[in-house]
Z-matrix of the N, CA and C atoms (Angstrom, degrees):
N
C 1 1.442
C 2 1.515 1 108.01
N 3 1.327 2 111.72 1 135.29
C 4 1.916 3 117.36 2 -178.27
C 5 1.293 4 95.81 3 -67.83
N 6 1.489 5 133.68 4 -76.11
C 7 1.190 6 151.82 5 160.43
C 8 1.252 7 107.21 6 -9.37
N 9 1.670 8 130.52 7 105.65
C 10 1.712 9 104.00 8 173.36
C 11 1.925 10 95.07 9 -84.07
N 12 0.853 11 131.05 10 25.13
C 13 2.026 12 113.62 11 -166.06
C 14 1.730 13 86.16 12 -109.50
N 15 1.241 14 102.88 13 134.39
C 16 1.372 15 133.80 14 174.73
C 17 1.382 16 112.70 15 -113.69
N 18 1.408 17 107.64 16 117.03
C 19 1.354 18 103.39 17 -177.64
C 20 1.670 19 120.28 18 -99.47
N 21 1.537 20 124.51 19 178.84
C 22 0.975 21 100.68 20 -163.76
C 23 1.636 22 111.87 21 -82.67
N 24 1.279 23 129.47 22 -13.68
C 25 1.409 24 144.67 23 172.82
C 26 1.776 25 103.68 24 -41.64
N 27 1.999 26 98.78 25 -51.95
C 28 1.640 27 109.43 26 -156.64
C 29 1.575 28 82.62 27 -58.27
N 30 1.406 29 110.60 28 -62.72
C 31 1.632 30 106.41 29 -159.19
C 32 1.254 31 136.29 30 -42.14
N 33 1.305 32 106.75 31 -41.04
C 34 2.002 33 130.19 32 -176.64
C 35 1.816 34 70.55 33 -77.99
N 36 1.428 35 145.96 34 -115.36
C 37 1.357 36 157.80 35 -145.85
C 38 2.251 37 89.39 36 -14.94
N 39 1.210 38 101.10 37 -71.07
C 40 1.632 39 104.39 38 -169.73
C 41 1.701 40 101.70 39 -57.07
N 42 1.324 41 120.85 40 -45.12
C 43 1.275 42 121.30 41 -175.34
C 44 1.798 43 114.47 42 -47.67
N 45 1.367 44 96.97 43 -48.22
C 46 1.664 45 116.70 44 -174.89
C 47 1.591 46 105.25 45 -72.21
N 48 1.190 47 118.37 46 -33.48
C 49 1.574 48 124.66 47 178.07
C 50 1.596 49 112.23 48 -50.55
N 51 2.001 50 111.04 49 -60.72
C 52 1.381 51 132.21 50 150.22
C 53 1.405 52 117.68 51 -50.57
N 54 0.937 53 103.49 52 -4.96
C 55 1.802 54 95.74 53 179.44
C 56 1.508 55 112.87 54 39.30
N 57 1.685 56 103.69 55 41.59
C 58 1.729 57 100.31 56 162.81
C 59 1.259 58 124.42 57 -120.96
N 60 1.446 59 112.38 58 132.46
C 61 1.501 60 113.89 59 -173.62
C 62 1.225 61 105.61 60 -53.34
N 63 1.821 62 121.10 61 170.50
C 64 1.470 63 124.12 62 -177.48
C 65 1.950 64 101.79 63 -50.00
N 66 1.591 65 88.73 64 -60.51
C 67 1.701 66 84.06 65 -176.51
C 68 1.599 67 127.98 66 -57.51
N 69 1.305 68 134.37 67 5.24
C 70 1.042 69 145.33 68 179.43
C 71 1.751 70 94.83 69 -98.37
N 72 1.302 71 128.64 70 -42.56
C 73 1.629 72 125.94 71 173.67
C 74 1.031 73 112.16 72 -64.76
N 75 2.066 74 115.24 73 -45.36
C 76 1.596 75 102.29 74 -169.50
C 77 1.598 76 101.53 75 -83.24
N 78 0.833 77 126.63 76 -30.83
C 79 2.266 78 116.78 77 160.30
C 80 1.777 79 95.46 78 -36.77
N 81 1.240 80 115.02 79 -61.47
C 82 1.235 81 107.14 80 -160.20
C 83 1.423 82 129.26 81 -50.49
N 84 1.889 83 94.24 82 -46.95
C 85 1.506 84 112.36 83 -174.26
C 86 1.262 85 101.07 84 -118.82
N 87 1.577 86 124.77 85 40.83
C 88 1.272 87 127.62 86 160.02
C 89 1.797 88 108.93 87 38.92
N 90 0.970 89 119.43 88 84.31
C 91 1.460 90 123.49 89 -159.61
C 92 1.532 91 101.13 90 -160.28
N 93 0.902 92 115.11 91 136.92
C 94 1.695 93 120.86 92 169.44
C 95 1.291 94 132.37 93 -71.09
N 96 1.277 95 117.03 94 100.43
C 97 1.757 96 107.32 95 -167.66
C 98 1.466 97 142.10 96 -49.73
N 99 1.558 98 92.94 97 -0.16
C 100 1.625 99 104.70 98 177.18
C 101 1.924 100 95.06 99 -78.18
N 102 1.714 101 92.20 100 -41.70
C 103 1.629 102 91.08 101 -153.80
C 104 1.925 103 96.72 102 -59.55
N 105 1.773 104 120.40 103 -46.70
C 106 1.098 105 115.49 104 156.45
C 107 1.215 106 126.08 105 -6.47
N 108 1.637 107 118.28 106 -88.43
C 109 1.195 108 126.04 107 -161.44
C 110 1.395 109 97.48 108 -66.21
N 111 1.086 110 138.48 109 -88.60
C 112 1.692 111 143.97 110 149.17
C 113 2.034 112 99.62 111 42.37
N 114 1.579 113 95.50 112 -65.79
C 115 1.453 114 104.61 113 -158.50
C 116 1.565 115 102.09 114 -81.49
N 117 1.508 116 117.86 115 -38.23
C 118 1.510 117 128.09 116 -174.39
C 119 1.631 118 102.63 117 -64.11
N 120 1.556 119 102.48 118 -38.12
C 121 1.823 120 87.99 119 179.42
C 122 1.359 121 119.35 120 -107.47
N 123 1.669 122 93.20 121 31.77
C 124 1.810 123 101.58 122 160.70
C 125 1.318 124 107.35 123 83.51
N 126 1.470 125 122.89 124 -11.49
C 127 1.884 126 122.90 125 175.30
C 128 1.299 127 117.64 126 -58.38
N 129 1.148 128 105.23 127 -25.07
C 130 1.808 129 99.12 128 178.71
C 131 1.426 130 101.89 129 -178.51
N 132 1.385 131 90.34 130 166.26
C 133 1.475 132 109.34 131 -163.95
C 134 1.857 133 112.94 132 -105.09
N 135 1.241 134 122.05 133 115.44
C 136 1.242 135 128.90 134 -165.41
C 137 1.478 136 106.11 135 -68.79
N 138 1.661 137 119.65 136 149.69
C 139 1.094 138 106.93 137 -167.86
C 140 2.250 139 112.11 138 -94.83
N 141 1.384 140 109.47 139 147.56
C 142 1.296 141 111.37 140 -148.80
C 143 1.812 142 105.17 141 -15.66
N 144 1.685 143 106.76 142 -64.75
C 145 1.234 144 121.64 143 -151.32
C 146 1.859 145 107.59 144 -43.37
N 147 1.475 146 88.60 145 -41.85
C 148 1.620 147 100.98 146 -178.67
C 149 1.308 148 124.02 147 -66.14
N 150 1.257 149 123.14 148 -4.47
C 151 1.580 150 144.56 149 -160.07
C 152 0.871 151 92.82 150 -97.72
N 153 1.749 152 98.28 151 -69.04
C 154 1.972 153 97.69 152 -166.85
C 155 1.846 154 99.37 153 -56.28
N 156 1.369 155 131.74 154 -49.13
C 157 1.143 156 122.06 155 -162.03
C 158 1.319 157 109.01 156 -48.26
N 159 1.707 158 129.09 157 -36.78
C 160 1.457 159 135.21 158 170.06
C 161 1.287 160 90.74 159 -50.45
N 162 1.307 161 124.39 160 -81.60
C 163 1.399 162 122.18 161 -145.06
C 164 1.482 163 123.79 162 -51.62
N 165 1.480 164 96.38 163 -33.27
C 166 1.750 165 107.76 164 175.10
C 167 1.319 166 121.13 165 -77.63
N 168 1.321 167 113.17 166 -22.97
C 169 1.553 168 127.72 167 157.80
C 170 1.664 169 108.88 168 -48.00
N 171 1.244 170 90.96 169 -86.92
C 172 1.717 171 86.08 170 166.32
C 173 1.362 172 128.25 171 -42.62
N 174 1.224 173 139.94 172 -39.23
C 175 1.451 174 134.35 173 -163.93
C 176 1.304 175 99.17 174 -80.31
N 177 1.404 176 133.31 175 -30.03
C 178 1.231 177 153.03 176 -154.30
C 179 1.735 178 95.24 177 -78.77
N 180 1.757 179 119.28 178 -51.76
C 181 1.115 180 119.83 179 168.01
C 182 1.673 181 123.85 180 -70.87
N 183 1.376 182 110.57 181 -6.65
C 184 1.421 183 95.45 182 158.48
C 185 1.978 184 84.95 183 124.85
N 186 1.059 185 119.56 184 32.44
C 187 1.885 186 131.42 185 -175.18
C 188 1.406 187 108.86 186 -104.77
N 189 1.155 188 116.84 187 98.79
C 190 1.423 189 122.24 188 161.80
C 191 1.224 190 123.12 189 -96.99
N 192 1.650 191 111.80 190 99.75
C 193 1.810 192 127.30 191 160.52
C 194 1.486 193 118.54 192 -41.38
N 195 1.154 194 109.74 193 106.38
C 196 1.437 195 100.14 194 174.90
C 197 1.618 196 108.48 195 -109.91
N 198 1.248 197 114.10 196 132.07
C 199 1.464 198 139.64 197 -153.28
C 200 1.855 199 87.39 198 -68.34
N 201 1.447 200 108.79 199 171.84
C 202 1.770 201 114.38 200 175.75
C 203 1.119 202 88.29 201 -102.97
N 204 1.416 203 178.92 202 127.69
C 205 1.035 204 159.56 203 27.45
C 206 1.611 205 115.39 204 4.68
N 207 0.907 206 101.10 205 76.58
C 208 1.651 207 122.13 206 -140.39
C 209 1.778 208 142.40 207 -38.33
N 210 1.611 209 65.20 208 79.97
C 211 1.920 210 106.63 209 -179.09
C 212 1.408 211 102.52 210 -127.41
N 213 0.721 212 110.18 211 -1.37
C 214 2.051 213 106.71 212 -178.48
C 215 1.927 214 105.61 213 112.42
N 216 1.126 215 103.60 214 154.33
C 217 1.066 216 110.65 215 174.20
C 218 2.092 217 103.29 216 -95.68
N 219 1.234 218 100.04 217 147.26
C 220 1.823 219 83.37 218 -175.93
C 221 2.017 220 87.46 219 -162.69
N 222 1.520 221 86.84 220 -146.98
C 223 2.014 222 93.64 221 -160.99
C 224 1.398 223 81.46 222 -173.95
N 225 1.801 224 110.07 223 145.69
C 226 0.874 225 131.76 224 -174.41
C 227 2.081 226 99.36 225 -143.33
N 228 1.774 227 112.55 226 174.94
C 229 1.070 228 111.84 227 -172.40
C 230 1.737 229 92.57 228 -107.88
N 231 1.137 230 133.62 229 141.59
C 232 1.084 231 117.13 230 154.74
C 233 1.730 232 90.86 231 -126.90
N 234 1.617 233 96.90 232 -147.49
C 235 1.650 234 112.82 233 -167.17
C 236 1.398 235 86.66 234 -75.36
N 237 1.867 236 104.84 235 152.75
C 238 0.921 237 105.39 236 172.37
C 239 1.634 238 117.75 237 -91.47
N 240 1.605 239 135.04 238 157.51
C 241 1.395 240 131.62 239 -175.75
C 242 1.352 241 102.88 240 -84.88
N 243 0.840 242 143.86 241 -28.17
C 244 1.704 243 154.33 242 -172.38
C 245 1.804 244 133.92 243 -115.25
N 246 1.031 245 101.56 244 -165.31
C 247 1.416 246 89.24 245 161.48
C 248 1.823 247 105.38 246 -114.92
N 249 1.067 248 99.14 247 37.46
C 250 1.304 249 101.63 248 -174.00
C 251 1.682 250 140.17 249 -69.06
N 252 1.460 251 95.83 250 0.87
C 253 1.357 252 122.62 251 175.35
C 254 2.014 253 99.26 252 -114.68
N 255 0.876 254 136.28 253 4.88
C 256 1.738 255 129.66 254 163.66
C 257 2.057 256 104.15 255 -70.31
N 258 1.406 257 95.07 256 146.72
C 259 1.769 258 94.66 257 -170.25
C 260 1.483 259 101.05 258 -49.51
N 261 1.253 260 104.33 259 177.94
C 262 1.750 261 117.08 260 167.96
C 263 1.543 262 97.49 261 -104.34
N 264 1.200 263 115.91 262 157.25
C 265 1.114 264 141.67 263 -170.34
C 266 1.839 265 105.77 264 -92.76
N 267 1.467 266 102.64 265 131.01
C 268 1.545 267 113.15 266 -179.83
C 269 1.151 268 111.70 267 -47.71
């Protein structure tokens, strides 16, 4: 994505793509699930470092940000880069 700002729409849209609950993202991108939910329902705005850590979480499972270049900003599934979509461990 050109754009590094992730909004809270992209995240819940990429999250639902992975089919991972918030707590399955903040394990992922080491992030606090208040700050999660917080940002997904628009309460506040995460600070950069923590964003990108969402965002790379996701891209990592296979989430492509697609910039608004003004058609909408949105997220798509492609291949994933990792094994970053295999379960987490109990």
């Amino acid at each position: 994505m050109q754009n590094d700002n992730l909004s809270p729409a992209q995240c819940r849209a990429g999250r639902a793509l992975v089919g991972w609950s918030q707590q399955e993202l903040c394990e992922r991108a080491q992030v606090a699930r208040k700050t999660l939910a917080d940002f997904e329902a628009g309460k506040s705005t995460p600070y950069p470092r923590t964003a990108a850590a969402i965002r790379m979480a996701l891209e990592a499972a296979g989430i492509e940000f697609i910039a608004e270049n003004g058609g909408g900003a949105g997220v798509r599934f492609i291949r994933p880069t990792s094994t970053a979509t295999a379960p987490l461990p109990d």
